[in-house]
Residue frames relative to the residue before (quaternion, step in Angstrom):
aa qw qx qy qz dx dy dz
X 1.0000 0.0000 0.0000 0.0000 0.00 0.00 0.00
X 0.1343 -0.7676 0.6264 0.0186 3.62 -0.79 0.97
X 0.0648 -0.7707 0.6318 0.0520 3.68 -1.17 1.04
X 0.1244 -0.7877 0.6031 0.0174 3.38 -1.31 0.93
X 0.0775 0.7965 -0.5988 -0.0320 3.13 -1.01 0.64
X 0.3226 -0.7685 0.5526 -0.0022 3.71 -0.98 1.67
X 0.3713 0.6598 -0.6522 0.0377 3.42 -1.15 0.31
X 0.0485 -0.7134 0.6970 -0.0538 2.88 -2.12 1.56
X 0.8457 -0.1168 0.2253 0.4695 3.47 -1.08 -0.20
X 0.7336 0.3197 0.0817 0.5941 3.57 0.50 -2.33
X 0.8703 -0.0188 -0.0484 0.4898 3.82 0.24 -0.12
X 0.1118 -0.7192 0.6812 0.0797 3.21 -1.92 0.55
X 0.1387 0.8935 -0.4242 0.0500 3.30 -0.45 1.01
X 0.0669 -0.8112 0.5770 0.0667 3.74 -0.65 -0.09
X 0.2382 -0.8015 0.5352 -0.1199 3.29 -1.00 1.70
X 0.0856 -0.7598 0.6436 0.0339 3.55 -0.74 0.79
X 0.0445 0.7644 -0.6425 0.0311 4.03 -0.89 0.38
X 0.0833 -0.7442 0.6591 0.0697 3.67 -1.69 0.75
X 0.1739 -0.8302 0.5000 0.1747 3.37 -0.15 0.23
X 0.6200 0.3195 -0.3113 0.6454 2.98 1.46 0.43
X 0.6705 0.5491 -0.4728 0.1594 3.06 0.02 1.01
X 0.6278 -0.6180 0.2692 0.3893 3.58 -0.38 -0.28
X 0.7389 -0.5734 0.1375 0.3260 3.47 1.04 0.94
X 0.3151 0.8044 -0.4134 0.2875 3.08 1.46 0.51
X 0.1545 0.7953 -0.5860 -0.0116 3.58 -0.61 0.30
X 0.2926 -0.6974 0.6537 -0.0256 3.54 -1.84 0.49
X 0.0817 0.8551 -0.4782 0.1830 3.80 1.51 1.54
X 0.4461 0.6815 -0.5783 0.0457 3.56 -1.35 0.70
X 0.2676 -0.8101 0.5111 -0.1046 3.12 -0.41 1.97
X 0.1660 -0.8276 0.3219 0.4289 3.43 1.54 -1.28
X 0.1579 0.7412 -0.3912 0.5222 2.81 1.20 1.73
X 0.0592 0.7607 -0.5896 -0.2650 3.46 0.35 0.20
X 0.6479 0.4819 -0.4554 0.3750 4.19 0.39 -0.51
X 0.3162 0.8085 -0.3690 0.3320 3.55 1.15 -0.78
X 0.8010 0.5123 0.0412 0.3070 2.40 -0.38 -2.71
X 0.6891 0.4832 -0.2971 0.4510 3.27 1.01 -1.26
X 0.8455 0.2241 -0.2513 0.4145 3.47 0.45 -1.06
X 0.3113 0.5425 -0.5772 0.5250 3.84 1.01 0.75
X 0.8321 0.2609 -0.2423 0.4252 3.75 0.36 -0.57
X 0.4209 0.4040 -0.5092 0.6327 3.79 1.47 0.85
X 0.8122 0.3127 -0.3612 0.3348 3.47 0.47 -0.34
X 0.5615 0.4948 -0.4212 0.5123 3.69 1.12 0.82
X 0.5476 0.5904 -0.3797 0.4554 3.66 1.49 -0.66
X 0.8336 0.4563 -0.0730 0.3027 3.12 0.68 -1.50
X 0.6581 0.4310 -0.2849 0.5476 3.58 2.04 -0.59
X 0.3828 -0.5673 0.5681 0.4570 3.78 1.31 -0.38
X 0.4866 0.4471 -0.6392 0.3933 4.03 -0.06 0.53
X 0.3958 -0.6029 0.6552 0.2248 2.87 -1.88 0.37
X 0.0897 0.8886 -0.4491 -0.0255 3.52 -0.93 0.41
X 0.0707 -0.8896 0.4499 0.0356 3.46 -0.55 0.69
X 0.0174 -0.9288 0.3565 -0.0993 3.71 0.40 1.44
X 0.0683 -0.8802 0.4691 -0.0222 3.15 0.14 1.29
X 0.0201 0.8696 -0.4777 0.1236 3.99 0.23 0.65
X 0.2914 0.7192 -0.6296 0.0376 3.54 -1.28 1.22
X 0.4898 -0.7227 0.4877 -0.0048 2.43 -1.25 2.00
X 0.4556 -0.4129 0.7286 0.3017 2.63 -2.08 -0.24
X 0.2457 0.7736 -0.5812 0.0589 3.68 0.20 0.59
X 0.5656 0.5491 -0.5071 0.3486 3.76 0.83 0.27
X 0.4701 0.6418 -0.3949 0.4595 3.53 1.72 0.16
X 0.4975 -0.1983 0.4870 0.6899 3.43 0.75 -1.93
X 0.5158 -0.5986 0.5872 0.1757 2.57 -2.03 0.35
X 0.6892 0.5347 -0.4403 0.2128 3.90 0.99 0.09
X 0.1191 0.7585 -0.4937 0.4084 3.28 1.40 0.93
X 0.9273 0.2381 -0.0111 0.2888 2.85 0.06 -1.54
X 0.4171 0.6762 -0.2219 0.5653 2.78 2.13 0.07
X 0.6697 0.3943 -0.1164 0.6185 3.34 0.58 -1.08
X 0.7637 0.4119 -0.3332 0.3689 3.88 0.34 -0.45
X 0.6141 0.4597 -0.3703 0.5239 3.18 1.23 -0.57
X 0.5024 0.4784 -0.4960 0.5222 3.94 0.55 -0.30
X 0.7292 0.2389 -0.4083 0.4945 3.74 -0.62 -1.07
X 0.6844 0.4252 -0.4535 0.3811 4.36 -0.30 -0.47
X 0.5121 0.6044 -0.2970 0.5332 3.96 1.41 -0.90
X 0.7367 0.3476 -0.3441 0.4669 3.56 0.23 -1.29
X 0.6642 0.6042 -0.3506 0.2661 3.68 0.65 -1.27
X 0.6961 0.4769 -0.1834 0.5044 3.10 1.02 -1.42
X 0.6107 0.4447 -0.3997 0.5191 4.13 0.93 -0.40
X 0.6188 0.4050 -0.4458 0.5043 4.03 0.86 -0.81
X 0.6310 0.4280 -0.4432 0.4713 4.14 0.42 -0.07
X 0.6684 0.5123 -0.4077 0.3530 3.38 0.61 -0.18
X 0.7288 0.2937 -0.1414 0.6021 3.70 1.46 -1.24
X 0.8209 0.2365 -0.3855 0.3487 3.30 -0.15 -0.48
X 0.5181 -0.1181 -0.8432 -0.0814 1.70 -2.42 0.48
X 0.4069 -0.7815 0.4475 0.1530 3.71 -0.68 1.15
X 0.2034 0.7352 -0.6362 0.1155 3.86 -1.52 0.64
X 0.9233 -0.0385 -0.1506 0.3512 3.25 -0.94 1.30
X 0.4327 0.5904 -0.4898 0.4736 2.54 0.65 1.66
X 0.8287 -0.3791 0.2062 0.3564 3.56 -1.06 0.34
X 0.1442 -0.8631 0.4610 0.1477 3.05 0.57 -1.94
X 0.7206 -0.2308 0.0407 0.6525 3.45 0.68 -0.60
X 0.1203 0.6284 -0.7522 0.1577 3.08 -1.81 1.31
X 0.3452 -0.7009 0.6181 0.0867 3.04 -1.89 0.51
X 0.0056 0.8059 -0.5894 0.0559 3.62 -0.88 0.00
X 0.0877 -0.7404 0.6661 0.0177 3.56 -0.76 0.94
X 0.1799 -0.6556 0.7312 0.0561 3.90 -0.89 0.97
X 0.0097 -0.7316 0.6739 0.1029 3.08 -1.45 0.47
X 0.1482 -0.6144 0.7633 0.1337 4.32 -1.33 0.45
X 0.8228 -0.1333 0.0460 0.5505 3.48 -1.21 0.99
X 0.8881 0.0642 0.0561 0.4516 2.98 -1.45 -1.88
X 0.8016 0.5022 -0.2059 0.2506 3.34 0.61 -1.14
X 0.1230 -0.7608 0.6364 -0.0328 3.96 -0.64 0.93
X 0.0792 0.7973 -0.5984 0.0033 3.09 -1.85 1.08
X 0.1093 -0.8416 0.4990 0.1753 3.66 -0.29 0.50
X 0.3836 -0.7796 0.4890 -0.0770 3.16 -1.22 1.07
X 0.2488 0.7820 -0.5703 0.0368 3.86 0.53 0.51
X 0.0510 -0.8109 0.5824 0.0268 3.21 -1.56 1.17
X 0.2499 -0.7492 0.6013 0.1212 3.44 -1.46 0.41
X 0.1651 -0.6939 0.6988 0.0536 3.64 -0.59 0.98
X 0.2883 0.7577 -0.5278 0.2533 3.53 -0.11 1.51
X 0.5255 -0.6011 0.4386 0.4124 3.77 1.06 -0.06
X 0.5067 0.6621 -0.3082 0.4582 3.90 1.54 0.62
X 0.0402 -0.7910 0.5798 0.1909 3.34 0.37 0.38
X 0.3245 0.6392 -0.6952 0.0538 3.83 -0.88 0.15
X 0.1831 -0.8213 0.5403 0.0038 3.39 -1.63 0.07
X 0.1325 0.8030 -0.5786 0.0537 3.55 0.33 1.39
X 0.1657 -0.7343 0.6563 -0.0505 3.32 -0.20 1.92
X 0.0183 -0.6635 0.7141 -0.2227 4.37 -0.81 1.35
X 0.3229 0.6361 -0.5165 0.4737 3.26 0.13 1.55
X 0.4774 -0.6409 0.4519 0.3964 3.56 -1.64 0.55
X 0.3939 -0.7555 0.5178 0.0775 3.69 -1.32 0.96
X 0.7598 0.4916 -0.1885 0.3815 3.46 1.54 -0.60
X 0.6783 0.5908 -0.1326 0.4163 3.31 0.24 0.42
X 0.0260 0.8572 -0.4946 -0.1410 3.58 -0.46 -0.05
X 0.4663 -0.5943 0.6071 0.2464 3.79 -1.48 0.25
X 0.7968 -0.1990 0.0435 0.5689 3.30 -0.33 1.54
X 0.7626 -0.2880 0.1950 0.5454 3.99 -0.27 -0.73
X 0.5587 0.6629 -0.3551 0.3497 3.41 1.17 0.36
X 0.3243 -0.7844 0.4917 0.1943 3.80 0.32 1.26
X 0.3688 -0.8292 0.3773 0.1846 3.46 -0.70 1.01
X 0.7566 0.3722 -0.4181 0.3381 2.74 2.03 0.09
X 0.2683 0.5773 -0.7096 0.3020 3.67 0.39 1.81
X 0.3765 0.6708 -0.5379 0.3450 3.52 0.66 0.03
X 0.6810 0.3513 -0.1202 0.6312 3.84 0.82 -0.88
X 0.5677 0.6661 -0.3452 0.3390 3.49 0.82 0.25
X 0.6510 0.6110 -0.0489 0.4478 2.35 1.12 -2.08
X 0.5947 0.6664 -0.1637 0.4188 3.51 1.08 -1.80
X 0.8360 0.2567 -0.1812 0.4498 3.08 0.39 -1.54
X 0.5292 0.5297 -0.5026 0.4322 3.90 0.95 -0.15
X 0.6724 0.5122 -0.3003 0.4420 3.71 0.99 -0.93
X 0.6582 0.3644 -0.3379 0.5655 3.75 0.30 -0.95
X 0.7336 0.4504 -0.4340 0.2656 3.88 0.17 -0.32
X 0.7684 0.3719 -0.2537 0.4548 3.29 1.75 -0.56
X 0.3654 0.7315 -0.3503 0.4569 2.95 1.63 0.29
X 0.0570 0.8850 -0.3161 -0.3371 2.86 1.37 -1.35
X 0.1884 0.8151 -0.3079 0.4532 3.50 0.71 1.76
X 0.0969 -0.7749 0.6011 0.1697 3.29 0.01 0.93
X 0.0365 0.7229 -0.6822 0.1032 3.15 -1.76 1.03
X 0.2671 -0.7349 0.6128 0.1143 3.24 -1.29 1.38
X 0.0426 0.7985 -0.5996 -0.0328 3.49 -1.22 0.66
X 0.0477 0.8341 -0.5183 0.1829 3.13 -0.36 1.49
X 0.3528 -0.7779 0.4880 0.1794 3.40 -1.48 1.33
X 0.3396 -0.7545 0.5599 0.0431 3.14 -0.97 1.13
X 0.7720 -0.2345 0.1803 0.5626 3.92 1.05 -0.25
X 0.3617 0.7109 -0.4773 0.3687 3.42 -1.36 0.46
X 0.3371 -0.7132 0.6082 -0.0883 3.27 -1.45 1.45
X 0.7937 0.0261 -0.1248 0.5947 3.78 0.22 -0.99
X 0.5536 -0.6990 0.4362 0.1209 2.82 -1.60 1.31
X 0.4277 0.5528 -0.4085 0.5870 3.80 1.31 0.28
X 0.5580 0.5633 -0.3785 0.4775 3.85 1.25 -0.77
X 0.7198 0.4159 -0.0576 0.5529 3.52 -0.03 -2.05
X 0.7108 0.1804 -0.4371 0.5207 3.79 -0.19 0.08
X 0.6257 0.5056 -0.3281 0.4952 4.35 0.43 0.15
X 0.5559 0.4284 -0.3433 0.6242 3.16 0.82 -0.53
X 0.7688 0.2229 -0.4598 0.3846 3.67 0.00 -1.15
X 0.7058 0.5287 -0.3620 0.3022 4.04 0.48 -0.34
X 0.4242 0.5151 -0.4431 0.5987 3.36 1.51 0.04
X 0.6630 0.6103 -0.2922 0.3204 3.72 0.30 -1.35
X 0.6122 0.4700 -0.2850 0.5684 3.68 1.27 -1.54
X 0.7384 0.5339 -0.2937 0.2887 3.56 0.51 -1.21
X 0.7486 0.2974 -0.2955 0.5136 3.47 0.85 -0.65
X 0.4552 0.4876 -0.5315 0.5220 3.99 1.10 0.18
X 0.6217 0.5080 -0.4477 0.3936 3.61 0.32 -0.73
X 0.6198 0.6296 -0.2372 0.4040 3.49 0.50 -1.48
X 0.8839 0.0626 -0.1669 0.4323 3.43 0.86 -1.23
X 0.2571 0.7654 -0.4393 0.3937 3.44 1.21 1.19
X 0.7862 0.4466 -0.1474 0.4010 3.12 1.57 -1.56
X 0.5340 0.7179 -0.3708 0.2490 3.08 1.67 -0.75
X 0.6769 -0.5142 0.4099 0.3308 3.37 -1.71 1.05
X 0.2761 0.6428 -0.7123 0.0565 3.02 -1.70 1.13
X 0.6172 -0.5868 0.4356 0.2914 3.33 -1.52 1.22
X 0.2443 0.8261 -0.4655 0.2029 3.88 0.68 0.69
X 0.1949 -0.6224 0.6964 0.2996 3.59 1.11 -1.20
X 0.8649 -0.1145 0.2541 0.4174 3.59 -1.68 -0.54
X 0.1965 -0.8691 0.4414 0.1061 3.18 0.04 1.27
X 0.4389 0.5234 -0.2909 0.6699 3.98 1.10 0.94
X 0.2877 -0.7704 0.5571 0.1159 3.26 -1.32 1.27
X 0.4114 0.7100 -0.4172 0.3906 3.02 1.11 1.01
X 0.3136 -0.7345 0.4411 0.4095 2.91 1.96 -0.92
X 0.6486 0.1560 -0.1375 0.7322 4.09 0.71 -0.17
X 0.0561 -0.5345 0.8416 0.0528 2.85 -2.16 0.77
């Protein structure tokens, strides 16, 4: 279990993760769309998580968007690395009705981030493009390269669930045990 705790100017937050656990989580960001997918993405990866976040939300909301990723990613790279026996790369495509995404990841010590996703729009007052915020503050401190890419889809509450179900169950099977040692013929990652 790995605890973080962040304060700046625009936010104050404090993060707990298991990677062994069973997806429990305890999210409140005051976000209500947030919240929701932070808690598809703990149901769906098996992590526990507890996210406790106060914003500056009478500014905007990508403060707090963007801050929880980089404190998320930090606190998940203390959990795996330095990494061994585990998968490493997987993919996973989630789908809600109309809407499909696919997700391929690599737990290699690489941050990159090919984030192919809608940008216009938003979900009630939520701008769709922190969705690609969020992502890229997390995969960078996570340090993890991860592709996220739409594949179809109409309602935006669909296509932005799908892609957080999608990350969650690639994650899940990225981490899973395997006898491998150092997954990387380099022998370090």
């Amino acid at each position: 279990m790995t605890k973080i705790k962040r304060e700046t100017k625009e936010t104050k937050i404090e993060v707990v993760v298991d990677i062994n656990g069973s997806g429990k989580n305890n999210i409140s960001t005051g976000i209500g769309f947030f919240d929701h997918m932070l808690e598809t993405l703990s149901k769906h990866s098996g992590i526990d998580m507890e996210i406790f976040c106060d914003g500056d939300l009478e500014v905007d909301f990508h403060h707090t968007v963007e801050d929880v990723g980089i404190v998320l990613g930090q606190a998940l790279y203390k959990e795996v690395f330095p990494i061994k026996n585990i998968e490493r790369f997987s993919n996973a495509v989630a789908i809600l009705d109309e809407a499909a995404v696919e997700v391929d990841l690599d737990i290699g010590g690489r941050a990159y981030l090919v984030y192919d996703m809608p940008r216009e729009g938003a979900i009630r007052e939520f701008d769709l493009e922190l969705v690609e915020e969020f992502f890229k503050s997390l995969v960078f401190n996570f340090k993890i390269a991860a592709h996220i890419i739409y594949k179809r889809g109409v309602n935006k509450h669909h296509i932005i669930e799908s892609a957080f179900k999608s990350f969650a169950v690639a994650l899940r099977r990225a981490l899973m045990y395997r006898e491998s040692g150092v997954p990387s013929t380099k022998g370090v990652l």
